[in-house]
Structure formats: structure tokens, C-alpha cells
C-alpha distance (Angstrom), angle and dihedral (degrees) to the residues before:
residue distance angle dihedral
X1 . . .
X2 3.91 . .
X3 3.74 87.7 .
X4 3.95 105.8 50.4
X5 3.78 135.9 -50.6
X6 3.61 100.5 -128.7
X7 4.02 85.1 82.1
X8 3.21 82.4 75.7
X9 3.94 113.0 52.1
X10 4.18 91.6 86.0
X11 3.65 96.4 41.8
X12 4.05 87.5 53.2
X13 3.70 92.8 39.7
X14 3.92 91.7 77.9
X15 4.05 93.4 39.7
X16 4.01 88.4 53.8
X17 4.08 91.3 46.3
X18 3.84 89.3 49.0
X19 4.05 88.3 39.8
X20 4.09 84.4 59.8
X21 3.51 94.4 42.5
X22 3.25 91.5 58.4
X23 3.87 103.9 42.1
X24 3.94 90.1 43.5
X25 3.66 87.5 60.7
X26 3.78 95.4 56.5
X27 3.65 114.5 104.7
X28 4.15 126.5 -158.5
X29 3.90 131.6 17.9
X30 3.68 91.4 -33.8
X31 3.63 95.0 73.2
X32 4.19 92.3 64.9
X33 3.50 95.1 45.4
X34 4.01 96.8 51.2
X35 3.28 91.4 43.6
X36 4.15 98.4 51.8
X37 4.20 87.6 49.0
X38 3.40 84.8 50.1
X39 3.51 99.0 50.3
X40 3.88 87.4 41.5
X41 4.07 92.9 55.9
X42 4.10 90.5 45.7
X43 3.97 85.2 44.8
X44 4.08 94.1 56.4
X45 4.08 90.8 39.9
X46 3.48 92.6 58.2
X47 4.20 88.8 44.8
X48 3.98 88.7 56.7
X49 4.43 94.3 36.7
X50 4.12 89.1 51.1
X51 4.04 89.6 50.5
X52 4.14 90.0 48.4
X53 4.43 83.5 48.5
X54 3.65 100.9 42.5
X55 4.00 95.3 100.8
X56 3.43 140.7 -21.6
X57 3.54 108.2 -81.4
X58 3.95 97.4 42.8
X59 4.13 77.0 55.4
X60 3.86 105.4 53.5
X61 4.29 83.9 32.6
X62 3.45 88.9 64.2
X63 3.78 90.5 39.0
X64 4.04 89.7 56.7
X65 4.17 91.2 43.2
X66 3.76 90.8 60.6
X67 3.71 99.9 33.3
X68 3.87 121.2 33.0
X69 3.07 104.2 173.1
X70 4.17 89.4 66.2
X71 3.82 106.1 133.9
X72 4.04 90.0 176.3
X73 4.23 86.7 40.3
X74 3.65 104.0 55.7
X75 4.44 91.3 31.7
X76 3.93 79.5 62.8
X77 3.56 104.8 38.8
X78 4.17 85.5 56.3
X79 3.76 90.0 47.3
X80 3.77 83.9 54.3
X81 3.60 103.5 42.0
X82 3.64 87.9 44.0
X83 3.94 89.6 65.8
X84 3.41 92.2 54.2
X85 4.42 90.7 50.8
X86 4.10 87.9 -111.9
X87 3.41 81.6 137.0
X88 3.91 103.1 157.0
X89 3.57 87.1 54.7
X90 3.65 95.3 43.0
X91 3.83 81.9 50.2
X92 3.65 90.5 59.1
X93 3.40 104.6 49.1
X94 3.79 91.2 49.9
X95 3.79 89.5 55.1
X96 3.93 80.3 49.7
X97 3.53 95.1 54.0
X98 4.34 88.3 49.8
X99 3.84 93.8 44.0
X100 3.78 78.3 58.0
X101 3.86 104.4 52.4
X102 4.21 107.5 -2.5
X103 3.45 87.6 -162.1
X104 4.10 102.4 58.7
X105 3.95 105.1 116.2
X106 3.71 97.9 -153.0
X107 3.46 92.7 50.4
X108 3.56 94.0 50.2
X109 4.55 92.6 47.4
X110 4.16 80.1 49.0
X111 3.61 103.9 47.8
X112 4.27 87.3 45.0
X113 3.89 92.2 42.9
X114 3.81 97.2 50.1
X115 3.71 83.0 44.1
X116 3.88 91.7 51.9
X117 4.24 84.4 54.8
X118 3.64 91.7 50.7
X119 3.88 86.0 51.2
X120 3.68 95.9 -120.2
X121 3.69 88.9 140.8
X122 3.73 99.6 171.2
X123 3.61 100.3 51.1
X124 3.95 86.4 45.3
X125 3.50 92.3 60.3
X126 4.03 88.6 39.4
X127 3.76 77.7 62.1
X128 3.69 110.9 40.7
X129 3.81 99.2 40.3
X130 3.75 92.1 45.9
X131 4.05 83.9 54.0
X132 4.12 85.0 45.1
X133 3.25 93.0 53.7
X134 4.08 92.6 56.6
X135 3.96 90.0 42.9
X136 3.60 114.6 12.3
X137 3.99 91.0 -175.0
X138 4.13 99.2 72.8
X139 4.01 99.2 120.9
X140 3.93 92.1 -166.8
X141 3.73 90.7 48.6
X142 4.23 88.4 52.9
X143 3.82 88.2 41.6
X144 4.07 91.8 52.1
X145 3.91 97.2 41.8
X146 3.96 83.4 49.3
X147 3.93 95.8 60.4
X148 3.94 84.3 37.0
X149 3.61 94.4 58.8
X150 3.26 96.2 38.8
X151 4.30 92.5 54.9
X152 3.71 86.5 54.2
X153 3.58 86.5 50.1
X154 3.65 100.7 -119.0
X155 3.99 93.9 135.0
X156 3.37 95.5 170.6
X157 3.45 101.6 62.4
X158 4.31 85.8 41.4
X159 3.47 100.8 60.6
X160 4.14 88.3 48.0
X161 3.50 92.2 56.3
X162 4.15 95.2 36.2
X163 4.02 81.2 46.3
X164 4.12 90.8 54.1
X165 3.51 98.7 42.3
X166 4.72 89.9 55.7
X167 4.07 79.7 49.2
X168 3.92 86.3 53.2
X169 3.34 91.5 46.4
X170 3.91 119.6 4.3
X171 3.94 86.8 -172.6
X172 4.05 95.6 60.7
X173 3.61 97.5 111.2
X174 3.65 99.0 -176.5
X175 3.65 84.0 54.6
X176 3.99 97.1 57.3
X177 3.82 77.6 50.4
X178 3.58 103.1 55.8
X179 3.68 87.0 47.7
X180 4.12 101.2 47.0
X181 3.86 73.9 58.4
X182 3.81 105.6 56.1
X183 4.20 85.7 43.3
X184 3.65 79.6 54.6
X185 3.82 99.5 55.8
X186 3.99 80.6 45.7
X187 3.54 93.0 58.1
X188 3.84 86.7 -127.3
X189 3.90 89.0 147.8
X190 3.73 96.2 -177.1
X191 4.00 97.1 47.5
X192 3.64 90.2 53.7
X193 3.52 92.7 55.3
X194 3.61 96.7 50.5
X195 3.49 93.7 50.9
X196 3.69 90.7 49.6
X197 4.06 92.9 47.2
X198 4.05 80.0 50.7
X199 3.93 93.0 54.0
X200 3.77 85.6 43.3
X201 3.57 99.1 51.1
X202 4.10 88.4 56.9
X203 3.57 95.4 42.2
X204 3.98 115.0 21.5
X205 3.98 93.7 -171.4
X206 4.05 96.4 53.3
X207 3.71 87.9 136.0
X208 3.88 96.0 -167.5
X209 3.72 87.4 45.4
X210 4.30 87.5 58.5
X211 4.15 87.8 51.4
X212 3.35 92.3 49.4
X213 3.63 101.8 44.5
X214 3.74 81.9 52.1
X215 3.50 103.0 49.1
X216 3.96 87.7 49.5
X217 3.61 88.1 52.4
X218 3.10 97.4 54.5
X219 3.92 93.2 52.6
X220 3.73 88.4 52.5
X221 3.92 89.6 57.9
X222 3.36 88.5 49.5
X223 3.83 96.1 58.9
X224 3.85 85.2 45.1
X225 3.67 92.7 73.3
């Protein structure tokens, strides 16, 4: 099954009650010798099914090998190769996942994300603003285009989209981040450390947030004098 083998225990249940039936009611040396091949077939079955179960991304790889045309398989099977920094093949299966519906939202955040890692920054922000543009309220897809923009060293267009995603969600801390860091690259002294404070009022132990702050503080001193 491409869905999930458990469908299957009942429907077996009455083949493997007939199966002993039958092989109970064998008389002579016949009976050993079906029974051991038997045994042997089950044995190597079970070999190949606990290789396809032994994590996550041998599962939903064996899911995509015997059905292509698995929107949910190959979605997954990025997320998970993503995690482990595959990302050209995460890349791929995301593009899998859109060739299969062009309209799926997460696929279309994944595919421009993974592509924002690989530092393909224009087809990421093909991606993400096209997916924008269908639902302009997707906080992660703000926050990524932000640190996009911002690596291609449009900063304008970063802090918008880092300023849009806090509004979304004036408890993303990462975002408040991101942000204090495109004000930074702006030399907008006093932004950064606003956003920082922000970040810092959430999450009082944000260690990069402290050198930061610091560093920025120290650059506002400096223009004191």
C-alpha cells in the first residue's frame, strides 16, 4: 500500500487462518517442507519491510519510489531531507510536490526557502512573492523573503518584510532579530536597538541578541562624542 500497511492487517488475517487451515491439514513429509519455504519467504519480507520502516526518510522514500505522483510523499521527504542539509534533494522533491498541485502553499514557502539556503536568491523570491501574492498573511514566508532580501542586499525591501512579519506576530523573536539586523546594515543605530530590546524582552537569554545590543551601543557612544 502507498498509503499505510496497517490497512492491511484484517484483510490478511482471514488469508493467514485459511493459509493454516490448509497446511495443518497436510499429512506426510510435505507438511515440513511447505512450511520451512514458507517460513523462509515471510522471513525475507519482513528483512526488506523493516529496512522501508527504519526512519522517516527510508519511509516516505519508499513511499515516493512506488507512487510518484505523491504530493504529501515527496512535500515530506524534502522537509526531511532538509533537516539533514540534503538540500538539493530536498529542493527537488519540493519542486515535485508543485509540479504536482501548482497551487499547494507549503510547497511553494519550501521549495523558495530551501532555495534561499542554497543562495539562489532570485528564484527564492520568484517563489515566495508569487506565494505572497496568493496569501499575503504567511509570517514565515515575510520572515524568509526578509533575510533573502537583505543577503542580496536589497535592505529596503528586508526590513519591510522583517517589519510585517513582528506585526503578524509581535512575539516572533527570531523575527525582531532578523530585523535589528537589517537596521544594522542600515546604520539605523537606534532601530536596531529597539528591535533587539524587543527580542530581549521575549527571551531575556538571546545571547546573540546581548552582543549585538552591545556592539550597537557601543557605536551609538561613539557618535556621542
Amino acid at each position: 500500500s502507498t498509503v499505510a500497511d496497517r490497512y492491511l492487517y484484517l484483510p490478511l488475517f482471514s488469508a493467514a487462518l485459511a493459509l493454516t487451515w490448509s497446511l495443518t491439514s497436510q499429512r506426510g513429509k510435505l507438511f515440513p517442507w511447505m512450511a520451512g519455504c514458507l517460513l523462509f519467504l515471510f522471513a525475507l519480507i519482513s528483512t526488506r519491510q523493516i529496512g522501508v520502516w527504519r526512519d522517516d526518510t527510508a519511509l516516505f522514500t519508499h513511499l515516493v519510489s512506488v507512487n510518484r505522483n505523491s504530493l504529501m510523499g515527496h512535500n515530506n521527504l524534502g522537509t526531511l531531507l532538509e533537516k539533514e542539509d540534503r538540500l538539493e534533494e530536498a529542493a527537488f522533491h519540493y519542486s515535485e510536490a508543485l509540479r504536482l498541485e501548482p497551487k499547494s502553499l507549503p510547497a511553494m514557502y519550501n521549495l523558495g526557502r530551501v532555495r534561499g539556503r542554497l543562495q539562489r536568491y532570485e528564484e527564492a523570491v520568484y517563489y515566495l512573492e508569487k506565494l505572497l501574492k496568493i496569501e499575503p498573511g504567511i509570517i514565515e514566508a515575510h520572515y524568509t523573503l526578509g533575510i533573502v532580501y537583505r543577503e542580496m542586499g536589497n535592505l529596503e525591501l528586508s526590513m519591510i518584510h522583517l517589519s510585517y512579519a513582528t506585526q503578524l506576530d509581535p512575539k516572533l523573536i527570531r523575527a525582531h532579530y532578523q530585523l535589528a539586523l537589517t537596521f544594522k546594515a542600515q546604520k539605523k543605530w537606534n532601530a536596531a536597538s529597539h528591535s533587539l530590546l524587543r527580542a530581549l524582552q521575549a527571551d531575556p537569554k538571546h545571547a546573540e541578541a546581548k552582543n549585538q545590543l552591545h556592539e550597537i551601543w557601543s557605536k551609538l557612544k561613539e557618535q556621542e562624542r
